[in-house]
N, C-alpha and C positions, 0 to 999 in steps of 0.2 A: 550410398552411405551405409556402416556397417549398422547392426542393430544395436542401440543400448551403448554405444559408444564401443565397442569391437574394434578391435583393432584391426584398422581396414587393408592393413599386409597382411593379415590372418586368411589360413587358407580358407577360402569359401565353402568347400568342399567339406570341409572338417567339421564348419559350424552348422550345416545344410544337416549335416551326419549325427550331432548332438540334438539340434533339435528335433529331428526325427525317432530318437531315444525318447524324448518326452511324451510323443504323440502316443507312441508302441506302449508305453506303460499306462498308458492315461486308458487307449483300448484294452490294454489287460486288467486292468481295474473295476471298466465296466464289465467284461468277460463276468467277472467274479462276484458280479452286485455289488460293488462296494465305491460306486460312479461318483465320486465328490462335487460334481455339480449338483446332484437330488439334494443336495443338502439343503434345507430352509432358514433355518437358525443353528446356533448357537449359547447356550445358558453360560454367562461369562459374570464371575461373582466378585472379581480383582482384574487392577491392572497390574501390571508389574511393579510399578511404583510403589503403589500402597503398601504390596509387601517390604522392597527392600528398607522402605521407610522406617516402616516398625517391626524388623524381620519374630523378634522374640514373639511377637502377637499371634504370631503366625506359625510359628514352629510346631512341628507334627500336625495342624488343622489341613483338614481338606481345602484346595482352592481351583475354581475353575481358570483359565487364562485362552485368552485367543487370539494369533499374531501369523507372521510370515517368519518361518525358518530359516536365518542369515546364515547357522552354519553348523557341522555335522560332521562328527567324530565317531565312526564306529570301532568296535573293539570287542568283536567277538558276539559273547554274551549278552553282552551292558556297552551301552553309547550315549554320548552325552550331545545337544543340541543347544541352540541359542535360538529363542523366540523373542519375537521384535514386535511391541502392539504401542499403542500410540506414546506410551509415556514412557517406553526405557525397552531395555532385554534382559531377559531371565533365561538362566540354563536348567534345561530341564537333565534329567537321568532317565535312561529306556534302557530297560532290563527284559529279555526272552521270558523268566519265568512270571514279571507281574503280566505281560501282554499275552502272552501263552504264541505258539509257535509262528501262527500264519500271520499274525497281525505282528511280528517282530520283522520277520522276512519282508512283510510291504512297506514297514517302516524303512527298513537296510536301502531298500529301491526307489523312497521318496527322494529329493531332490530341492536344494536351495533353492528358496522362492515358494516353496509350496506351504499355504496357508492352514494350519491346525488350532483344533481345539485340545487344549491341556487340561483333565482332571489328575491332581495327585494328592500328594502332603508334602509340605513344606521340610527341608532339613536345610543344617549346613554342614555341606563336606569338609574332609580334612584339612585342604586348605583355608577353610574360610566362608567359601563361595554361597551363598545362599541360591538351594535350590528347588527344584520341584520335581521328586522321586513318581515316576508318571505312575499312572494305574488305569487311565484310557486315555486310548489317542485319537483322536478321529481327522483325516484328514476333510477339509473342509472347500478347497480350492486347489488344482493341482497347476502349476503354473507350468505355461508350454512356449517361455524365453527365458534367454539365460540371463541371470544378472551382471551385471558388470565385475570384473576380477574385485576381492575386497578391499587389497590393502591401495591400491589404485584409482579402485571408484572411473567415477566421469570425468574424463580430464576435458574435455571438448565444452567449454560453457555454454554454446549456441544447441550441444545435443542437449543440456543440463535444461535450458527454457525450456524447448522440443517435447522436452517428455519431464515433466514436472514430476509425474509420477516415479520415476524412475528416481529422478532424483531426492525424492522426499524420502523413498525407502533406504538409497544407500548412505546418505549424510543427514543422520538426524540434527544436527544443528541447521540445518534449511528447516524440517520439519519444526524445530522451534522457535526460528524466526516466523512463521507463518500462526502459530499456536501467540506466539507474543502480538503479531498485529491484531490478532482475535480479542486479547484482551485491552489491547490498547483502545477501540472501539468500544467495547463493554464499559472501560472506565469513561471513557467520553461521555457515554449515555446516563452513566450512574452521577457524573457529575451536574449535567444538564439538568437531571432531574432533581437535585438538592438545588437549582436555581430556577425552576416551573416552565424548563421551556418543554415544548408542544413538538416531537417528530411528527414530519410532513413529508409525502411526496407529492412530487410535481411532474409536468410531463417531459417525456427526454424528447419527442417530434415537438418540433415547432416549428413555425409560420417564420419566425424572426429571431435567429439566435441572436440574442443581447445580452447586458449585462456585463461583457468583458472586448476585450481587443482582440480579436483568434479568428483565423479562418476557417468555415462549419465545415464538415462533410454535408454534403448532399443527397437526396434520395427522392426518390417517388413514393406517393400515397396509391398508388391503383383502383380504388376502391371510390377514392375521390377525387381521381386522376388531376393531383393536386401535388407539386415539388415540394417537400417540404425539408429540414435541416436537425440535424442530432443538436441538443443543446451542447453550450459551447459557457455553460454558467448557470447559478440555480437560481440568481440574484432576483429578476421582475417576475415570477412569478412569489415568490416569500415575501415582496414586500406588498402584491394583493394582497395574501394573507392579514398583513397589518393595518391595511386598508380593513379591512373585514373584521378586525379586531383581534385577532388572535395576537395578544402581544407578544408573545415569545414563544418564536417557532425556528426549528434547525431542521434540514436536512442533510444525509449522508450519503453520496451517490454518484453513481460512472457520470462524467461530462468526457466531450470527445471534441478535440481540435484537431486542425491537420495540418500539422507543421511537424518538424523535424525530431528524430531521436537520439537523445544520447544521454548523459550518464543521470539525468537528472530529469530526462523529460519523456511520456511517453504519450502517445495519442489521444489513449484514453486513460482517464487517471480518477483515483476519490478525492472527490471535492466534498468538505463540509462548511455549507454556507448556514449562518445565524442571523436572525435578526430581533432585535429588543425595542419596544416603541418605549419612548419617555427617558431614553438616553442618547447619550452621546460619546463620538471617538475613545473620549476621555474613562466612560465606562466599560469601554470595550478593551481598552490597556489591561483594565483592573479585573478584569473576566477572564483575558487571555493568558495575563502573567500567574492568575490562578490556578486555572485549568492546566495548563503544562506544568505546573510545581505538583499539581495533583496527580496528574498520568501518569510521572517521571516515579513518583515517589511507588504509586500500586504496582507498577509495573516491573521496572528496577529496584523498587527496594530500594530508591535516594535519588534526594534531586541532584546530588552531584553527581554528572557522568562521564563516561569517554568516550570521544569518537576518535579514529584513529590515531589511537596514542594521547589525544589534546584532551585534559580536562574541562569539562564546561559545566560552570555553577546555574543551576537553576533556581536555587534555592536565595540568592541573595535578590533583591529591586533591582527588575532589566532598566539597562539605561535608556535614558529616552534624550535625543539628538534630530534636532530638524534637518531634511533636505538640504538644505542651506549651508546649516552651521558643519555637516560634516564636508561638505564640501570643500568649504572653507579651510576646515581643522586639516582634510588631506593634501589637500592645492594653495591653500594659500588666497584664493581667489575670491573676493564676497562679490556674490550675484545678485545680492540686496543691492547692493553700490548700481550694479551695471543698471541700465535706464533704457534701452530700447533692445529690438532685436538683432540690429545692423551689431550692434555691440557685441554682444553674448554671442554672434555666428564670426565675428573677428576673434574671440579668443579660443572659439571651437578650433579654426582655425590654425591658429597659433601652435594648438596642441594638437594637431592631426587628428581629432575628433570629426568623424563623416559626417556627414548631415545632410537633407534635403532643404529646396528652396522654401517648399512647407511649412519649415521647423520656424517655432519660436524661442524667445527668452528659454520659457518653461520646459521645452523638448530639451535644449543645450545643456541644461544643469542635470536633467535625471538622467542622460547622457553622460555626463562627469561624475556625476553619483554613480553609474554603472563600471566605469572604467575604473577610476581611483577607490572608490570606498567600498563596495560590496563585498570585495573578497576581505576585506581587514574587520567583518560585524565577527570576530570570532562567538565573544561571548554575548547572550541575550540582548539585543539592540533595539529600542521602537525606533523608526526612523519616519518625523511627523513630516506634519503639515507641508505636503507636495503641491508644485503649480499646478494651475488647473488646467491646463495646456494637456496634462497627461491622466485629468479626473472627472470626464463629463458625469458619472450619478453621484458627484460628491457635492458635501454642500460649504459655501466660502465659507473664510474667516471676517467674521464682522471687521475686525481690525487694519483686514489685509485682502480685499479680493481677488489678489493674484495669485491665493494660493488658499490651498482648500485642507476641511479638517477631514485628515486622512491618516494614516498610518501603515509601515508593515513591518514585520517582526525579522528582524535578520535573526539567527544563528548559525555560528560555522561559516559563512559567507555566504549560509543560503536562504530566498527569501521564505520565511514561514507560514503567512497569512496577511491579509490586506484588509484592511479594515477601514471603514468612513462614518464620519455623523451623515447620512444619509438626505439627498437632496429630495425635498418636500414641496418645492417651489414648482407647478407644473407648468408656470411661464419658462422660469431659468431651462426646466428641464427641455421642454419643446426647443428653445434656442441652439439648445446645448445638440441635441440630435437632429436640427438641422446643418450646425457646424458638421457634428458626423457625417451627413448624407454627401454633406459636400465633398468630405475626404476620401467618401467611398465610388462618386464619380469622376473624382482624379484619380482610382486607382488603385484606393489603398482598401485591400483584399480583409483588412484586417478591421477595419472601421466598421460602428453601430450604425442601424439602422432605425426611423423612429419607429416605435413601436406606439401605434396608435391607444391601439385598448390599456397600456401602461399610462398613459398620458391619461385618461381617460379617469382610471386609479389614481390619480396624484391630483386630480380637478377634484372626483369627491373624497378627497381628504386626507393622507397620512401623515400621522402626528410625529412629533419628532422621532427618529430612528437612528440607532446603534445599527453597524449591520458589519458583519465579516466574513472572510473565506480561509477554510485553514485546507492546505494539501496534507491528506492523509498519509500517503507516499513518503514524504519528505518526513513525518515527523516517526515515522516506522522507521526510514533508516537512521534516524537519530539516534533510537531507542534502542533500534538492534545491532547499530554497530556497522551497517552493511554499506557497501562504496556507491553502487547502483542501483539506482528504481527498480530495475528489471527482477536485482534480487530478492525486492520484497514486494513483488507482484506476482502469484503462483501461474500465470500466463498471459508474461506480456506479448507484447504486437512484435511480431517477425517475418520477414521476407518469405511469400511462400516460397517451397522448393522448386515447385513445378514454374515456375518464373524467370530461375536463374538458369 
């Protein structure tokens, strides 16, 4: 594969030839004492931004600036460049008499990609352009690959994952989509804490990944010559926490499943799971439709936004539609009506809906809810009270035991967060993960196991519980606009090469 995305009909020979130019200059530099590695620092007073911001503030003052050289116009005397540092580019001016001779000449010889420190004073040229008229230049880094042609870029997306770096220098809009997850994160935390919840970590080995439906990856402890599993949820251990008193505690953090990728799923992903004792489902609606009108608003500057092409209001009350009722509303079909499982697997059936002998009532409907109604939650959707067929740590509905107080947030078709009045009952729960165990010695790779010392926690005591999961992933590419996970994960999971 070429470097840097090269165009791999490109003579070899030619590039082998270029980069060996770099290395020859890089030895002539140290020849000269002037070795840009010795460098230790940089005194950096402005970003680029801040100038062009308020360029007048700036005019004629001194400013230091520090970036990677995108590109390089010489012209004699005097030559103009484009330095790139995290918030934007500024063109600088390099003139032989401010530099005086030998440092003009080293200048003529640097090379796109090579990383400088800028002192000058600010102007703006006759076009317009605001700039920075140099008066030292120090190179700071001397780069010894080529960058990708400019107006071209990376065309290969699989080299663009590959080398993230690569790619954040030539297409600053990646770089701000990565800058925008940063702050979407920030507001999460700013908002958590105008509600008193408590960050927590917990551990990613464990004895018994639970919590969710996923199959773990697996590994050795050596140490305690002990197999143990990457969590797969943050869920039983936060609701110790509550047990222990802390009533309202979040974490934000990698969980790792082993299942399949593609545009929307990737191995290992952020998960942030919450938990609040002395509520329920119903307060977790009213958190969550917050919390994202909050994000939307710091972040984008308005809750109403767009994702490819589709406006979507956040800013108006998410609808909230039971399992059931949308089913209903898209098929036609009320599964309230239907009364046993022989039933509900004759109309699966009917509608070429797969199913195992395993499946009940409960499995066939959120099965119909995946097929007809998922892709139609355009705008903001709660979609409640799920059978309990597909919700062993949820807790029933008084009214309804076949169906449990749960919720999860669609947008866009996709789902956003999963959320339960959390099951407290350490009988129900023990039942409940022994139905599990059962599913997991038929087969199913994906089924909990009981987790004894959680049982343990739910004997001395937790009090009612709110509890949710939101996919970081998902609400970043909301935010940013972006089609695939992968594009706003700065190194997602990839095929090695030595493999293929």
């Amino acid at each position: 594969m070429a470097q840097n995305g090269q165009n791999s009909n490109g003579n070899e020979k030619d590039l082998n030839q270029l980069l060996k130019v770099r290395y020859d200059k890089l030895k002539e530099l140290q020849e000269q004492g002037k070795d840009p590695f010795l460098q230790t620092k940089y005194d950096v007073t402005n970003h680029t931004l801040d100038i062009k911001e308020d360029p007048e503030k700036f005019i004629d003052k001194e400013v230091s600036i520090a970036g990677r050289m995108m590109f390089k116009r010489v012209m004699g005397k005097a030559s103009f460049a484009n330095i790139r540092d995290l918030k934007g580019d500024m063109q600088i001016y390099v003139t032989r008499d401010e530099l005086g001779e030998e440092e003009y000449k080293r200048f003529k010889r640097s090379d796109v990609g090579d990383i400088f420190g800028v002192k000058g004073y600010v102007f703006r040229t006759k076009t317009g352009e605001i700039t920075i008229h140099v008066k030292e230049l120090t190179m700071l880094t001397k780069s010894l690959q080529i960058l990708p042609e400019k107006f071209h870029g990376i065309q290969d997306t699989d080299i663009r994952y590959r080398q993230r770096y690569v790619d954040l220098i030539m297409n600053p809009e990646v770089r701000d989509t990565f800058v925008k997850r940063s702050k979407i994160l920030a507001e999460i935390r700013k908002f958590l804490a105008t509600r008193d919840f408590m960050e927590v970590e917990t551990p990613l080995l464990v004895d018994n990944a639970g919590g969710a439906s996923a199959r773990p990856f697996e590994t050795h402890f050596n140490a305690l010559d002990q197999d143990m599993k990457l969590r797969i949820s943050l869920e039983l251990y936060l609701k110790r926490l509550i047990v222990g008193g802390l009533e309202r505690v979040y974490e934000i953090g990698r969980v790792f499943r082993n299942e399949g990728v593609d545009a929307r799923h990737n191995p290992e992903f952020t998960l942030m799971e919450l938990y609040q004792a002395y509520t329920d489902y119903e307060g977790m609606m009213e958190l969550t439709e917050s919390m994202y009108r909050y994000v939307a608003e710091q972040v984008n500057g308005s809750a109403v936004i767009t994702y490819n092409g589709t406006e979507i209001d956040l800013s108006k009350p998410f609808r909230r539609l039971s399992m059931f009722e949308a089913v209903k509303e898209y098929t036609g079909i009320d599964f309230d009506a239907v009364e046993t499982d022989e039933e509900a697997k004759k109309i699966a059936k009917e509608h070429h809906i797969e199913f195992e002998d395993r499946h009940k009532k409960g499995d066939i409907v959120a099965m119909f809810f995946d097929e007809y109604c998922e892709d139609k939650m355009i705008q903001p959707t709660f979609i409640t009270d799920h059978p309990i067929e597909i919700s062993p740590l949820t807790k029933k509905k008084p009214d309804d035991p076949t169906k449990v107080e749960r919720f999860e947030l669609f947008i866009n078709g996709w789902e956003m967060c999963n959320a339960y009045s959390e099951l407290n009952d350490p009988i129900d729960q023990e039942e409940r993960f022994r139905a599990q165990d059962a599913l997991a010695e038929a087969g199913d790779e994906e089924a909990q196991h009981t987790d004894q010392d959680f049982l343990n926690a739910l004997r001395v005591g937790m009090p009612p519980t709110g509890g949710i999961g939101y996919g970081i992933d998902r609400l970043t590419m909301l935010l940013t606009d972006e089609p695939a996970i992968r594009d706003v994960l700065l190194f997602p999971t990839l095929k090695n090469l030595d493999n293929e």
